[in-house]
N, CA and C of each residue as an Amber inpcrd file, in Angstrom:
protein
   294
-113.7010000 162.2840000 309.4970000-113.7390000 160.8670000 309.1950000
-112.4670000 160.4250000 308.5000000-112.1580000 161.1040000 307.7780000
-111.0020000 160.9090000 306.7180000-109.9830000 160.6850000 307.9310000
-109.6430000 161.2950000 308.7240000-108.5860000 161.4060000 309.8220000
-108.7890000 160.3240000 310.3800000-109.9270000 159.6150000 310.9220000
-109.8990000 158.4130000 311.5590000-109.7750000 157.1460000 311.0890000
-110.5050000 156.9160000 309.8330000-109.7500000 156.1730000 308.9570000
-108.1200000 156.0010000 308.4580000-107.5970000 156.8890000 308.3130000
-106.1400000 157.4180000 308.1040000-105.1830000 156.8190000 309.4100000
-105.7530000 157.2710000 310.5290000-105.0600000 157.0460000 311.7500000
-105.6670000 155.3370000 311.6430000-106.4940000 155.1010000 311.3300000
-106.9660000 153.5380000 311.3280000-105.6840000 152.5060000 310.5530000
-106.1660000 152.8830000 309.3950000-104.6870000 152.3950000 308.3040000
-103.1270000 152.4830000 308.7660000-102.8600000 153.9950000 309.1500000
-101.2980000 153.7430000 310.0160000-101.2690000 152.7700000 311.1390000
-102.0260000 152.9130000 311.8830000-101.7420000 151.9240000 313.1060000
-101.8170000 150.7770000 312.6080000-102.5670000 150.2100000 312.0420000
-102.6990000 149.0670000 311.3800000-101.6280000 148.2310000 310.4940000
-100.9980000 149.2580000 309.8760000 -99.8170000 148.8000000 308.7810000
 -98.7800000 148.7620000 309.9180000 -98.7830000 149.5840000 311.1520000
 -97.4230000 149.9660000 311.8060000 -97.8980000 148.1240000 312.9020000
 -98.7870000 147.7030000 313.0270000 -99.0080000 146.5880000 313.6240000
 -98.7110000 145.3490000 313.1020000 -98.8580000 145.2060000 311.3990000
 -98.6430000 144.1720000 310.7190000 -97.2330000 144.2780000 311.0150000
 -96.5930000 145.6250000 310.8130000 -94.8410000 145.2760000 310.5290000
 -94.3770000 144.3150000 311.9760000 -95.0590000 145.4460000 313.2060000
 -94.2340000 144.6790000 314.2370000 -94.3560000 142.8960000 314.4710000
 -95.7760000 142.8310000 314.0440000 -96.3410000 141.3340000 313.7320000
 -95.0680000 140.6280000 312.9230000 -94.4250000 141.0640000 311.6980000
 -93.8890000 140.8110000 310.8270000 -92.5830000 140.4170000 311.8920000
 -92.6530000 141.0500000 312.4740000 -90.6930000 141.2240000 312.9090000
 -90.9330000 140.8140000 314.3640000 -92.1020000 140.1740000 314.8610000
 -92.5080000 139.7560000 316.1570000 -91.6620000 140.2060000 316.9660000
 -91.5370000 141.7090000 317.3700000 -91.2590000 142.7790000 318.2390000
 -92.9970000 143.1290000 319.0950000 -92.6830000 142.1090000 319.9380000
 -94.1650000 142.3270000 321.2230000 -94.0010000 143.0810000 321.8450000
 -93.0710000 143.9830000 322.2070000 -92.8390000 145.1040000 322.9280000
 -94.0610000 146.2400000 321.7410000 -93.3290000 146.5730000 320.4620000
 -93.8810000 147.4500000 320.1510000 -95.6830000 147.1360000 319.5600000
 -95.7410000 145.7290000 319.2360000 -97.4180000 145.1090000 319.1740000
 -98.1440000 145.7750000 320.8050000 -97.2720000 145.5080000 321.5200000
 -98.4770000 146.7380000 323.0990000 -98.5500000 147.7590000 322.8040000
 -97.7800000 148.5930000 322.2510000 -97.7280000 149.9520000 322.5120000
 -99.2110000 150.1390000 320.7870000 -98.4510000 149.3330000 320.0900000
 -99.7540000 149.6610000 318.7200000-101.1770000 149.3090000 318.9890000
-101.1390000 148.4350000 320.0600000-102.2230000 147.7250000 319.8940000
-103.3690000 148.7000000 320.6350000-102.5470000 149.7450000 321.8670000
-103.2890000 150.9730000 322.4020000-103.8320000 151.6370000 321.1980000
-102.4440000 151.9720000 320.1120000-103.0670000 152.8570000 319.1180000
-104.3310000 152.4120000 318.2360000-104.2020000 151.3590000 318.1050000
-105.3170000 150.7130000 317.4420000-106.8330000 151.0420000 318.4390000
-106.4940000 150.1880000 319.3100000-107.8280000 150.8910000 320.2450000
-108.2880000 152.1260000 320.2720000-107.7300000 152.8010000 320.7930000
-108.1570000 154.8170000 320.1670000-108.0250000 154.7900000 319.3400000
-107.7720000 154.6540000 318.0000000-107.9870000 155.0390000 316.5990000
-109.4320000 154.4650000 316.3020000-110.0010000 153.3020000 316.5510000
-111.4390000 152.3090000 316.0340000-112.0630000 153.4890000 317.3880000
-111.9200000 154.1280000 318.1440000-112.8510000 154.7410000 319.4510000
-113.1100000 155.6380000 318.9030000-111.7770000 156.4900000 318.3080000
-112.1700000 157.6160000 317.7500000-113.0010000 157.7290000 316.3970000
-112.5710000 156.3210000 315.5720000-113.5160000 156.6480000 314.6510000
-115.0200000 155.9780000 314.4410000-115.4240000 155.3560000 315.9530000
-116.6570000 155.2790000 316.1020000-117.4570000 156.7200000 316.5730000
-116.5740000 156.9830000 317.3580000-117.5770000 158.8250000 317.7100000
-117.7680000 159.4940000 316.4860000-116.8390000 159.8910000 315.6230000
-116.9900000 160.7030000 314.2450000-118.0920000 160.4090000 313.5920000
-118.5850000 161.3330000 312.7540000-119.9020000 160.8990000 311.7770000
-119.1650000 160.1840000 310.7340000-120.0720000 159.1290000 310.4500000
-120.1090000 158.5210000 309.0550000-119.9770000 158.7230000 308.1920000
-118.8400000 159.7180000 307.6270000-119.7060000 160.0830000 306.0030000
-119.2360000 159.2540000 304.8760000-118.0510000 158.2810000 305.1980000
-117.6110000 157.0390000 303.9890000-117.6200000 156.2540000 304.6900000
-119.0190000 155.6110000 304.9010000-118.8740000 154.4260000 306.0740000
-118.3940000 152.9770000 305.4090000-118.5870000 153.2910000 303.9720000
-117.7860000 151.6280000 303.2910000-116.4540000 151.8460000 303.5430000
-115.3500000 152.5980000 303.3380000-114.1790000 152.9060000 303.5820000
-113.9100000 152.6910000 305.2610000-114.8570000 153.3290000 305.8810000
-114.6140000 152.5420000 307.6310000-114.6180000 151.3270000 307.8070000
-115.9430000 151.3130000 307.0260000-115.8000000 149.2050000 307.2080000
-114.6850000 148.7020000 306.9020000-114.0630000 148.6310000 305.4970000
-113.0970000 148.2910000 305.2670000-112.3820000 148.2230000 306.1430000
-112.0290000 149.2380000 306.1430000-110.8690000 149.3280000 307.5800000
-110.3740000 149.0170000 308.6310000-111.6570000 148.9070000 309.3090000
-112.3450000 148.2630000 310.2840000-112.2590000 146.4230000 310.0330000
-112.8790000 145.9680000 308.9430000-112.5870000 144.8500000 308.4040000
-110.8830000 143.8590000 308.5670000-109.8490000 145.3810000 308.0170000
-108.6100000 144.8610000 307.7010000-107.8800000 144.5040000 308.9400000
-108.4530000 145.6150000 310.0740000-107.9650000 145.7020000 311.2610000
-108.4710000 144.4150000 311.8700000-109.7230000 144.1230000 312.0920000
-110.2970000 142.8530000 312.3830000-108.9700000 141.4600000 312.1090000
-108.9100000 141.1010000 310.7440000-108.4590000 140.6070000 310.1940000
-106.9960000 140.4630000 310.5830000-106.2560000 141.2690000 310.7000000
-105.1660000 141.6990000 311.5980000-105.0470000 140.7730000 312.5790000
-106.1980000 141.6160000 313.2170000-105.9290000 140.5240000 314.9500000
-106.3080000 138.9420000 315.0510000-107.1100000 138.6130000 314.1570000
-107.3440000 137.4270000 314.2170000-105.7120000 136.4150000 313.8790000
-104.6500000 137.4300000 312.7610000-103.7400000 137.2460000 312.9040000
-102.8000000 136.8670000 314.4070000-103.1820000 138.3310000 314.2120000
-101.9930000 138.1050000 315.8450000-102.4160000 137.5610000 316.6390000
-103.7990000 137.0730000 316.5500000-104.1590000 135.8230000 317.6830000
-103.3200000 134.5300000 317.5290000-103.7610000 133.6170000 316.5310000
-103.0950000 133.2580000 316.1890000-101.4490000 133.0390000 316.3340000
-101.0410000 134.1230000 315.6120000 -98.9160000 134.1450000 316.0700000
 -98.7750000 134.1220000 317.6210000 -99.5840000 134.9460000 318.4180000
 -99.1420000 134.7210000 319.7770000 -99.6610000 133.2300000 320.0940000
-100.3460000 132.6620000 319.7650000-100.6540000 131.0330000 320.3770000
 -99.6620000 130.6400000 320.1540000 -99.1990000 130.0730000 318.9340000
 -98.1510000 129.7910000 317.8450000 -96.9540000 129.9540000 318.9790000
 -96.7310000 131.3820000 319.1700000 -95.6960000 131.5960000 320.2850000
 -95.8570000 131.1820000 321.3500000 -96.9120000 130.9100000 322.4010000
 -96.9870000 130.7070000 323.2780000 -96.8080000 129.4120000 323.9790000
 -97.2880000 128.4100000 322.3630000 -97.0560000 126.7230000 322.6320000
 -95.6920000 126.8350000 322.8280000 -94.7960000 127.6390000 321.5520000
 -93.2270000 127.0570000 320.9760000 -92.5630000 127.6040000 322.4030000
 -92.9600000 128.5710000 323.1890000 -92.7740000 129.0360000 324.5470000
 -92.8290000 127.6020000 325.5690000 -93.6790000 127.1710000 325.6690000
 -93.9040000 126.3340000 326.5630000 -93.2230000 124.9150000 326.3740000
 -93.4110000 124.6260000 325.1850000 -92.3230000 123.2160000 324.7010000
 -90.8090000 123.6790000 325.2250000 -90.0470000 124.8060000 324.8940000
 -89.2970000 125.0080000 325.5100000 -89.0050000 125.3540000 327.0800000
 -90.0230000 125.3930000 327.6890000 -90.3410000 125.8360000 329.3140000
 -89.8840000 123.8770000 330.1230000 -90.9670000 123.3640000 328.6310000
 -90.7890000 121.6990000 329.3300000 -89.8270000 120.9560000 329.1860000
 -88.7600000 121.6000000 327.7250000 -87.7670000 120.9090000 327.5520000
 -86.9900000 121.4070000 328.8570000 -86.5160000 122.4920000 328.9100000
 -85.6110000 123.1760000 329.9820000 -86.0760000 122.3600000 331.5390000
 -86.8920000 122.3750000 331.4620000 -87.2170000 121.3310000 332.9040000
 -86.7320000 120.0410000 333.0300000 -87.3150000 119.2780000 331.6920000
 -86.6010000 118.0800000 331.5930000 -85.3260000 117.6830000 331.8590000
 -84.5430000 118.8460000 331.4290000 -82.8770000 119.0850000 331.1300000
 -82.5150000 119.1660000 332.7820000 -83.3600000 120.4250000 333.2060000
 -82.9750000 120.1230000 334.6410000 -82.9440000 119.0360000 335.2310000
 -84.1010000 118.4640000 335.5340000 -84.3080000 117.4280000 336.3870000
 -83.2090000 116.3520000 335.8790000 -82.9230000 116.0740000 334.8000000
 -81.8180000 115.1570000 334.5690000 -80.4920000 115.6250000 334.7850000
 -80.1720000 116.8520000 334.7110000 -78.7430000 117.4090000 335.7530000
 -79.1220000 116.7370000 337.0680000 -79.9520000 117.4140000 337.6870000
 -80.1820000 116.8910000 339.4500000 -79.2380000 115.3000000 339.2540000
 -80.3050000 114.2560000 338.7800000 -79.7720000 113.1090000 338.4760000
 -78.4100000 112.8010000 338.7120000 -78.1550000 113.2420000 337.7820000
 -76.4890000 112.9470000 337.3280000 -75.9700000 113.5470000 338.5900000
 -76.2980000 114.4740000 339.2180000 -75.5280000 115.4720000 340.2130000
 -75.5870000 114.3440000 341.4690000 -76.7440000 113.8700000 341.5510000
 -76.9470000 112.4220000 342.5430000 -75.9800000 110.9910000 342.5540000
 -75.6870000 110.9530000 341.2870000 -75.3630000 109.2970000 341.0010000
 -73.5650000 109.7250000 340.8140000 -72.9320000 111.8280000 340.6090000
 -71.9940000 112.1840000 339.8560000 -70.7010000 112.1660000 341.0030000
């Protein structure tokens, strides 16, 4: 148990950082680890199951984060998808009347 909790907490801290430094390359690769780490430490017996919760809890908590930052990203993504269009279509323009 101790091990799965443990592996719970690293992945977890190693997820906030990339969160921190919004490196989405390495948020995929953690976010596997995260998944097998909560798998593995659902098979294990219980024996500090408040310390799992926790854990379990922080990790939760986490993602509701990175839900969040990726929306966040995904609008500020798209405002720029519409500006860049805009921009185009008004080159064309000018390229018409130029």
């Amino acid at each position: 148990m101790i091990r799965s909790v443990t592996r719970l907490e690293l992945a977890g801290n190693a997820l906030r950082a990339a969160l921190q430094a919004h490196d989405w390359a390495a948020i995929g690769e953690l976010d596997l680890q995260c998944r097998q780490a909560v798998d593995e430490a659902m098979v294990e017996s219980a024996s500090d199951e408040d310390t799992l919760r926790a854990r379990m809890q922080e990790l939760l908590d986490l993602y509701r984060e990175l839900v969040n930052v990726c929306q966040a990203e995904q609008r500020r993504l798209a405002q720029e998808l519409v500006q860049l269009n805009q921009s185009q279509q008004g080159a064309k323009v000018y390229q018409l009347f130029g």
